[in-house]
DRENPA-3360 file (N, C-alpha, C; in nm, 2 decimals, always signed):
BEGIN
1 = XXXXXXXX = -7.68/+12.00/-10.84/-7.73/+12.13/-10.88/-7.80/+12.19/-10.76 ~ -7.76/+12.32/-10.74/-7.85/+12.36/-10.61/-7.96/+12.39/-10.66 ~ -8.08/+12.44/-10.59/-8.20/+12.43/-10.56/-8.26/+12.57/-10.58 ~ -8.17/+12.64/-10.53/-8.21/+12.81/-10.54/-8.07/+12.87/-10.54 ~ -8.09/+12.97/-10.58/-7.94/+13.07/-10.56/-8.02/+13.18/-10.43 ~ -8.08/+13.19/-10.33/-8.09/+13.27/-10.27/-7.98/+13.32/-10.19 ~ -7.99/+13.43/-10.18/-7.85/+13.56/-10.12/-7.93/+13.57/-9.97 ~ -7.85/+13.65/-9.88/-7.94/+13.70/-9.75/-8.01/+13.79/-9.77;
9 = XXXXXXXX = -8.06/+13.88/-9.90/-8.12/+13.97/-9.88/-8.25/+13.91/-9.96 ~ -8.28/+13.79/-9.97/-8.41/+13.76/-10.06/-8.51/+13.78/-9.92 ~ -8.62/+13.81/-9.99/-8.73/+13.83/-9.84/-8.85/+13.73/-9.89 ~ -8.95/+13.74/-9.82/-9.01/+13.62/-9.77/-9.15/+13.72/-9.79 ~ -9.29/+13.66/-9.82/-9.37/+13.77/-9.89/-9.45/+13.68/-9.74 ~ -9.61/+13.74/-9.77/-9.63/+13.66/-9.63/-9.70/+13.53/-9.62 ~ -9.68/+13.47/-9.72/-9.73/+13.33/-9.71/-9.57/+13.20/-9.74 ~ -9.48/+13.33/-9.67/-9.36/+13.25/-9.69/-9.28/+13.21/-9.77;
17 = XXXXXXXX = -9.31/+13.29/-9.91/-9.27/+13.25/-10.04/-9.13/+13.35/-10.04 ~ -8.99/+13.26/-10.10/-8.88/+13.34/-10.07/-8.92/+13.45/-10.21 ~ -8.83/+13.58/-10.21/-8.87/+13.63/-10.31/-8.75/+13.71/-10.35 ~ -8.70/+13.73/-10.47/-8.58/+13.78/-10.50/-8.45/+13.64/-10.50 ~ -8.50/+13.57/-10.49/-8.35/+13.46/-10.49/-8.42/+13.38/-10.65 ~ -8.31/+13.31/-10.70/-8.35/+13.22/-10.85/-8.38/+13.09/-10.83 ~ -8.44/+13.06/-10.87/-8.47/+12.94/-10.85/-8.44/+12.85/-10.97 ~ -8.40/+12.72/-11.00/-8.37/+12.60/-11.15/-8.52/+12.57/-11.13;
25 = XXXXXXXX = -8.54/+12.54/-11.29/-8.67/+12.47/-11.27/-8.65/+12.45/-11.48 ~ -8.84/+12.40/-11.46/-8.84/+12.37/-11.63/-8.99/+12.41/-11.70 ~ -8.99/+12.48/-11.83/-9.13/+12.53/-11.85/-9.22/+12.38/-11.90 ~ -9.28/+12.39/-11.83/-9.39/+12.30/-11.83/-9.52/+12.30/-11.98 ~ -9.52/+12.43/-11.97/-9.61/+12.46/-12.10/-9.62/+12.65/-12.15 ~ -9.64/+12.61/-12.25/-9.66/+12.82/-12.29/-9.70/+12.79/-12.39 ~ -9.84/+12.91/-12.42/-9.94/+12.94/-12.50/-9.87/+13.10/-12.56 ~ -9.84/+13.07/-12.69/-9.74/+13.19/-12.71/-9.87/+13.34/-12.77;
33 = XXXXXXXX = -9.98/+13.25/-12.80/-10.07/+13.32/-12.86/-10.16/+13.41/-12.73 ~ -10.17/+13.35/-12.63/-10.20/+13.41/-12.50/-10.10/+13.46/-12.43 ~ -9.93/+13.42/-12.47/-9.89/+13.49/-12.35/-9.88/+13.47/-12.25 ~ -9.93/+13.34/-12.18/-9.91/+13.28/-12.05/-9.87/+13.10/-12.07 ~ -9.77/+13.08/-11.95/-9.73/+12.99/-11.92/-9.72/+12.91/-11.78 ~ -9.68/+12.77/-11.78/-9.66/+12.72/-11.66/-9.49/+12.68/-11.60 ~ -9.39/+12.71/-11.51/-9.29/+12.70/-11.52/-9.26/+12.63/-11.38 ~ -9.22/+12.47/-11.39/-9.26/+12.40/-11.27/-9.09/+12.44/-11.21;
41 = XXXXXXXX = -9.05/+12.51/-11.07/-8.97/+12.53/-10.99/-8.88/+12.43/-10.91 ~ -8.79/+12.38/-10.86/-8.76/+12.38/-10.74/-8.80/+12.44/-10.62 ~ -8.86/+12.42/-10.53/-8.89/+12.53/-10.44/-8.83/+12.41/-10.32 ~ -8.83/+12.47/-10.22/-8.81/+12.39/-10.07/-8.79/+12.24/-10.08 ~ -8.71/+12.16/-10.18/-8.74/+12.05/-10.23/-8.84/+11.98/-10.31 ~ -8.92/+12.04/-10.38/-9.01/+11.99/-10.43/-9.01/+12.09/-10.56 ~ -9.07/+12.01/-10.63/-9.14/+12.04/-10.78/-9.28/+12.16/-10.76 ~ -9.25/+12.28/-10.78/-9.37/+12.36/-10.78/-9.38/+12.49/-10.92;
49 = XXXXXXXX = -9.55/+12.44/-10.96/-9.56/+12.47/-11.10/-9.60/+12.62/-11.02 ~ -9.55/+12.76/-11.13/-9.58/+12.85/-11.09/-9.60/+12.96/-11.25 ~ -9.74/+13.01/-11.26/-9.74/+13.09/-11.41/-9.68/+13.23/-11.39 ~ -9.67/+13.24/-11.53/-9.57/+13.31/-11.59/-9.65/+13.42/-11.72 ~ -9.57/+13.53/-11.72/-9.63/+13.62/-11.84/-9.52/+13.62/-11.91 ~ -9.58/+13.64/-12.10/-9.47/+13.62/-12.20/-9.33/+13.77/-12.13 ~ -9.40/+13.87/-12.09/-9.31/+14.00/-12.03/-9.22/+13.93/-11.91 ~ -9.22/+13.80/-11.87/-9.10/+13.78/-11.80/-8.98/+13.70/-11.83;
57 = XXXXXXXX = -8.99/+13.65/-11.97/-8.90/+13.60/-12.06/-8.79/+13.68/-12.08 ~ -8.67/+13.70/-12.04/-8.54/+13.82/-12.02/-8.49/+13.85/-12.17 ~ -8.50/+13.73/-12.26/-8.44/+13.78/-12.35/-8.51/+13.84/-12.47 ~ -8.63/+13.91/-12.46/-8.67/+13.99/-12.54/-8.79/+13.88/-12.65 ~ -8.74/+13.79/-12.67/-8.83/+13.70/-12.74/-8.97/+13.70/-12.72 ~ -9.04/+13.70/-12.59/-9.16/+13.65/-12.57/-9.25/+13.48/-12.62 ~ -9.11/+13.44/-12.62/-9.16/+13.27/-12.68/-9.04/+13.23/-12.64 ~ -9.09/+13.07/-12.55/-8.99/+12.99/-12.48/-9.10/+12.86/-12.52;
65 = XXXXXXXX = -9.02/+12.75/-12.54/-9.10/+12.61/-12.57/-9.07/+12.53/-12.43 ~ -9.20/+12.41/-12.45/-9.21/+12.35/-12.32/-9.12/+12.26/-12.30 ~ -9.02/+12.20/-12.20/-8.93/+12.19/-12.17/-8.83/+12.24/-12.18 ~ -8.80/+12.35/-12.20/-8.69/+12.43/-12.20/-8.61/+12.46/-12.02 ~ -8.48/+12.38/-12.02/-8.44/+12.50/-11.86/-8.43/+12.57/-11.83 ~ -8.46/+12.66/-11.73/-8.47/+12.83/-11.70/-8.42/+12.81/-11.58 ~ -8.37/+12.93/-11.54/-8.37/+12.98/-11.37/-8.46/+13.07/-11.37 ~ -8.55/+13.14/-11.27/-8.61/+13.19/-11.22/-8.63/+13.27/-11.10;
73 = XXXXXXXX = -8.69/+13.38/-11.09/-8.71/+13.44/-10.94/-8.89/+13.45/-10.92 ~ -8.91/+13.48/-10.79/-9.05/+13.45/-10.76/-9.13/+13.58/-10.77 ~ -9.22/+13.64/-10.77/-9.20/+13.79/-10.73/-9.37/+13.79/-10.74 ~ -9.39/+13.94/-10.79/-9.54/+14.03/-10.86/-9.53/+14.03/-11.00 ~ -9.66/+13.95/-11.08/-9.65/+13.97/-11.17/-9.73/+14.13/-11.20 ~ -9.73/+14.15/-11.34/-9.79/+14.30/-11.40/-9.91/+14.35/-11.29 ~ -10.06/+14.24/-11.26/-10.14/+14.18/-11.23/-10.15/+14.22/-11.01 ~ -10.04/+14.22/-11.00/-9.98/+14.19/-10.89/-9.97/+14.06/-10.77;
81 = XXXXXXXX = -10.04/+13.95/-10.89/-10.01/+13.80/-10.82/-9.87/+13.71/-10.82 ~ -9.87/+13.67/-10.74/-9.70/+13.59/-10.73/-9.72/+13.54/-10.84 ~ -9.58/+13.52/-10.88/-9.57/+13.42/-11.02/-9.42/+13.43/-11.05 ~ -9.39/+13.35/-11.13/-9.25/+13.36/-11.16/-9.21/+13.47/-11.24 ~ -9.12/+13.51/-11.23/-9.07/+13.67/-11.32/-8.94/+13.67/-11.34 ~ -8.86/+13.73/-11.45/-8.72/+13.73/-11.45/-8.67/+13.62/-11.50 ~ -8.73/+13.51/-11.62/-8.73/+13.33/-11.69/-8.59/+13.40/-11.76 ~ -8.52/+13.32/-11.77/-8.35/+13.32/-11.83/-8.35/+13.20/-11.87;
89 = XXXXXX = -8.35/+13.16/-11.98/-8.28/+13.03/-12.03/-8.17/+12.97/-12.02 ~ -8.15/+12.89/-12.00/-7.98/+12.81/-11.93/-8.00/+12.72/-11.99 ~ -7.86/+12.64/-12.03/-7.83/+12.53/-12.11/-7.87/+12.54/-12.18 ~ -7.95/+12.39/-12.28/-7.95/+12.33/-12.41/-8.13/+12.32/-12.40 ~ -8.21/+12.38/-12.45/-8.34/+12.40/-12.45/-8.39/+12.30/-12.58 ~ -8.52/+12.27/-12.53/-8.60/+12.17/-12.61/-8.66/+12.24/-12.75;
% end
């Protein structure tokens, strides 16, 4: 399984973080009552947890359970702090 789907046009924010490419990864945890979560990535080989707001869940739901697989992209959250944005569920979810 690849690691990211980045394209040539993903850019790079300035602490080097690619931004606009997907990344596989797995939700780690979500507090549906708060609305925030943890979604640990693939990044550059390694496992990296990165939070998440219920508004970046794609399919309208605003509820995703822990272990579920997603792809992901990296971006600005509402807030304007990196975070994962754009959670799409793939496969067979927990």
């Amino acid at each position: 399984m690849p690691q990211s789907t980045d394209g040539p046009g993903a850019l790079l924010d300035a602490d080097g973080v690619r931004l606009g490419g997907s990344f596989f990864g797995t939700v780690l945890s979500y507090d549906a009552h708060l609305g925030l979560g943890v979604v640990e990535l693939r990044w550059r080989g390694e496992l990296v947890p990165w939070r998440f707001q219920c508004m970046a869940i794609d399919d309208g739901t605003r509820d995703i359970q822990a272990g579920t697989s997603v792809l992901a992209k990296l971006g600005a959250g509402p807030l304007g702090a990196l975070e994962a944005i754009e959670i799409s569920k793939v496969g067979l979810s927990s």
